[in-house]
C-alpha positions as CSV (number, residue, x, y, z in Angstrom):
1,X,2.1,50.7,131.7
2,X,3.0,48.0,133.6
3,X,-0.1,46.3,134.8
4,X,-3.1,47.3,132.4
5,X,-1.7,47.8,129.1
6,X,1.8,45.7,129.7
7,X,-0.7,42.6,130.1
8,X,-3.0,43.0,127.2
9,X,0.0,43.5,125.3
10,X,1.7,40.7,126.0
11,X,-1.1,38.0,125.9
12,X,-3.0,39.3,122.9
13,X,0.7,38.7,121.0
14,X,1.0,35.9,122.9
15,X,-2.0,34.7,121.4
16,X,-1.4,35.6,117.3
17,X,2.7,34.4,117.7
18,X,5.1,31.3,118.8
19,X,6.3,31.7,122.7
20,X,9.7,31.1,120.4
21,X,8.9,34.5,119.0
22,X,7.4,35.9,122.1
23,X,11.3,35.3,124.0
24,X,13.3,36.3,120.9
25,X,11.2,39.9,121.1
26,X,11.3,40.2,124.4
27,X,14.9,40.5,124.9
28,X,14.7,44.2,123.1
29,X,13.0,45.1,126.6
30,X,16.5,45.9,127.8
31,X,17.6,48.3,125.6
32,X,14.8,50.1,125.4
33,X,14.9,50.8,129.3
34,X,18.6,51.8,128.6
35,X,18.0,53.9,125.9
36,X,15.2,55.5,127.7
37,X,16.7,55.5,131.5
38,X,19.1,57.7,129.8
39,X,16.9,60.3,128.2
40,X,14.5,60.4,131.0
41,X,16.8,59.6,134.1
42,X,20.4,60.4,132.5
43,X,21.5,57.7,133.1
44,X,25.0,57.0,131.3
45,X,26.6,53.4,131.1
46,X,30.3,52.7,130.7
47,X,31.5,51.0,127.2
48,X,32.5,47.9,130.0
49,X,28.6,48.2,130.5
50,X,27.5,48.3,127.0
51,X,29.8,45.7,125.9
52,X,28.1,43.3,129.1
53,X,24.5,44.1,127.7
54,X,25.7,42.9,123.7
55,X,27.4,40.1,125.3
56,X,24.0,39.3,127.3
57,X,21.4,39.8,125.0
58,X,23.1,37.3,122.2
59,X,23.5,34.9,125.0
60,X,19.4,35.1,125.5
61,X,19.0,34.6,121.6
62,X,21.5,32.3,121.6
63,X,19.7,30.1,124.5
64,X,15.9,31.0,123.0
65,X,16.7,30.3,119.5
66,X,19.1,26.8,119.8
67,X,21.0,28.7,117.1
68,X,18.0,29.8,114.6
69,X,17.5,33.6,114.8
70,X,14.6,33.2,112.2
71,X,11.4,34.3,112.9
72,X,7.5,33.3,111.3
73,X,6.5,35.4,108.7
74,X,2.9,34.9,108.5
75,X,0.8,37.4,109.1
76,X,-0.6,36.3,112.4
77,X,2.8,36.2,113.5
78,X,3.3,39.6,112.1
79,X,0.2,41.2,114.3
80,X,1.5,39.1,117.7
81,X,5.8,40.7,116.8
82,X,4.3,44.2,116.6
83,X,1.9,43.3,120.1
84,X,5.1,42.6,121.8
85,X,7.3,45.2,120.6
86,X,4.6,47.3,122.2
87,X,5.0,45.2,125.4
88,X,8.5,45.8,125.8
89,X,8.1,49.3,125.6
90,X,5.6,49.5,127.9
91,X,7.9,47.7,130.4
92,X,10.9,49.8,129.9
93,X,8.1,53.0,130.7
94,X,7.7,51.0,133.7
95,X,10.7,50.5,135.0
96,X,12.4,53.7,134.1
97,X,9.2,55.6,135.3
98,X,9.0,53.7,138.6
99,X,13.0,54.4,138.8
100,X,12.3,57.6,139.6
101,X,8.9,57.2,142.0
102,X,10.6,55.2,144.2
103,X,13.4,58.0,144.8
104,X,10.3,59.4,147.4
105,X,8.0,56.6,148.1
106,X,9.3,52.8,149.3
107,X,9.1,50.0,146.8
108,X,6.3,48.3,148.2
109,X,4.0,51.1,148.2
110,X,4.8,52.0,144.5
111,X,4.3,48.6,143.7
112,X,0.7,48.0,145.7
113,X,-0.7,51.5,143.8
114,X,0.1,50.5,140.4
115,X,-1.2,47.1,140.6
116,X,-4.3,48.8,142.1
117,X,-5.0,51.3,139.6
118,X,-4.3,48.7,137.4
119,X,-6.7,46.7,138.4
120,X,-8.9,49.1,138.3
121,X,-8.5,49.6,134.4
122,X,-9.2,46.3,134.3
123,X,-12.6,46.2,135.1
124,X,-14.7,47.7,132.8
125,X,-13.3,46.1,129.8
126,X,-13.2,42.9,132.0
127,X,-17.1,43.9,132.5
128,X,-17.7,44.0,129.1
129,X,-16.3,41.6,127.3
130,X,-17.6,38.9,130.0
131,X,-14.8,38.1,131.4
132,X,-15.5,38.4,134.8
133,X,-18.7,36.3,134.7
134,X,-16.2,33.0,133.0
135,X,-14.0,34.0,136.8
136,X,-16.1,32.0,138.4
137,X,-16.4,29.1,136.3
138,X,-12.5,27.8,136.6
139,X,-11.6,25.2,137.6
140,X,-9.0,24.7,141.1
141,X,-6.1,23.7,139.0
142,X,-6.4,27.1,136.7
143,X,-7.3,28.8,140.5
144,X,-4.2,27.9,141.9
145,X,-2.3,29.2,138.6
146,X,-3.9,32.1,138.9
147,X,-3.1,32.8,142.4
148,X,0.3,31.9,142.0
149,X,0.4,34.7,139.4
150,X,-0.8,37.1,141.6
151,X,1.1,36.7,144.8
152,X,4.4,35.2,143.2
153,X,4.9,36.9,140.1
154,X,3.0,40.3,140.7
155,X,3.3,41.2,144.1
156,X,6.6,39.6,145.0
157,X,8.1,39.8,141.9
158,X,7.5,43.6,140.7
159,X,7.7,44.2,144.6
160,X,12.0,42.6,144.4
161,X,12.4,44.3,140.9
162,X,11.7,48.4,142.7
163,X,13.7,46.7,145.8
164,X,16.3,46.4,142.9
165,X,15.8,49.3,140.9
166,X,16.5,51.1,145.1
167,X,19.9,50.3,144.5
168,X,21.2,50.0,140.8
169,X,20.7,52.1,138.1
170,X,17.5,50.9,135.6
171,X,19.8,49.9,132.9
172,X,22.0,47.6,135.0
173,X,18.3,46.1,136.7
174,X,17.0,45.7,133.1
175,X,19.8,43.4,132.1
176,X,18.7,40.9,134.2
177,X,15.8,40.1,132.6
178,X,18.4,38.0,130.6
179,X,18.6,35.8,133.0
180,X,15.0,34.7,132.2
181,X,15.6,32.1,128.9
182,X,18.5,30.6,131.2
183,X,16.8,30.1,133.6
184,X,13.7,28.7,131.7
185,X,15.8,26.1,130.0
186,X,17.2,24.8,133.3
187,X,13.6,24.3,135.2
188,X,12.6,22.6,131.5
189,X,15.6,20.5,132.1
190,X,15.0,19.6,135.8
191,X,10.9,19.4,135.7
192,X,10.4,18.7,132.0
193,X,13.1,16.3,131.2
194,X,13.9,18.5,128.2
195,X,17.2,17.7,126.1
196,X,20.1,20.5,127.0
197,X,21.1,21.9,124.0
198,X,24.9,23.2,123.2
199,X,23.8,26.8,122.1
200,X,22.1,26.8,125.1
201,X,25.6,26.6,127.4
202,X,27.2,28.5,125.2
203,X,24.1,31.4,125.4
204,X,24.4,30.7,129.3
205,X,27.9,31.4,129.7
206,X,27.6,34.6,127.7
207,X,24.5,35.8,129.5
208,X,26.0,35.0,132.8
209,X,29.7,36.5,131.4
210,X,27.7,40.0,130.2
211,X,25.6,40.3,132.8
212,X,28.9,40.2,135.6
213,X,30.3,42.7,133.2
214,X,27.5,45.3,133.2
215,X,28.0,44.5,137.3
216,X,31.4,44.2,138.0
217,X,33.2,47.5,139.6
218,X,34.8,49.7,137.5
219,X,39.0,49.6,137.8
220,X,41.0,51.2,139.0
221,X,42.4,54.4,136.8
222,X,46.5,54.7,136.6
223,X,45.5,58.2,138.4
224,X,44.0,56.2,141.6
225,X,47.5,53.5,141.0
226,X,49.9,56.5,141.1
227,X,48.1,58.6,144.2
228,X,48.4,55.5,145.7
229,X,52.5,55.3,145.7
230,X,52.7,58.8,146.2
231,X,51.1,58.7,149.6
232,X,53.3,55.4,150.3
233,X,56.4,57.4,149.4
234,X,55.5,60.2,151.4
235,X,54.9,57.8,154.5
């Protein structure tokens, strides 16, 4: 789910779609780990929480979109939205699935296995369509991307995410995948000289505002408030 199939997903939509339609899509992934984290897991969220999450994920279309929710409508664009949606299942799978793996086995190992068997499912289609032969043929710029991808963005990356997922609950982890567009549009700022646009500090500060919500400890009850001048009475 999250190597082999979460892959294919994601770049054969990539590859029918916009990457503007890609991000808007993608921010259904955390919702779909919450609704699932809480059939498979039991998970249960606060309203605080559920109110962070709204909050969040209109921040992420809000920063993604510059304020225009509209998506193509051709039918290319049609094949690549239902690729994704796929995608983002598949990742919530992952996550909640691996939520409950690493309750016995540390994150790294989880993490090493599943990118091996993934791997592994890999080859033969990788065999047959050719693809392995083109490997060789790259060129040292496209090596070094791909490289990067593997060490940065697999193996660290999915390695922090079950480090995470150790200590919060998978709906709370998920919700940080919001942080993603905001982040993107401040690297396109800082590398690629790109223009800042007003929805996107407006989508920022909701993203950042939703996501310290889902965080943020719960208050204290009037129960816990009156226990606690009880026992400074007695004293």
């Amino acid at each position: 789910l999250g190597v082999t199939i979460f892959y294919w997903l994601q770049y054969t939509g990539v590859s029918y779609t916009t990457a503007t339609n890609v991000s808007l899509l993608v921010t259904l992934s955390p919702i779909w780990t919450t609704l699932f984290s809480r059939r498979v897991l039991g998970e249960r969220l606060a309203r605080k929480q559920l109110v962070g999450i709204a909050g969040a994920f209109i921040g992420a279309l809000l920063v993604v979109s510059r304020g225009r929710l509209d998506l193509a409508t051709s039918r290319n664009d049609a094949i690549g939205a239902l690729f994704i949606l796929a995608n983002t299942l598949a990742w919530a799978g992952y996550t909640v699935l691996g939520k409950r793996a690493i309750e016995t086995r540390p994150a790294f190992f989880v993490t090493a296995w599943a990118s091996l068997l993934g791997l592994a499912m890999m080859v033969p289609p990788l065999v047959w369509t050719g693809g392995l032969r083109s490997g060789f043929h790259l060129t040292p710029g496209t090596w070094v991307a791909v490289i990067y991808l593997g060490i940065v963005c697999t193996a660290v990356g999915y390695s922090l995410w079950y480090y995470a997922l150790q200590s919060v609950t998978a709906s709370v982890a998920s919700t940080s995948v919001y942080l993603e567009p905001l982040v993107t549009a401040i690297l396109a700022m800082a590398i690629l000289g790109e223009r800042l646009h007003t929805f996107t500090v407006i989508g920022g500060v909701a993203i950042v505002a939703g996501i310290w919500t889902v965080n943020s400890p719960p208050a204290r009850g009037r129960a816990g408030i009156e226990l606690g001048r009880g026992s400074a009475g007695r004293a």
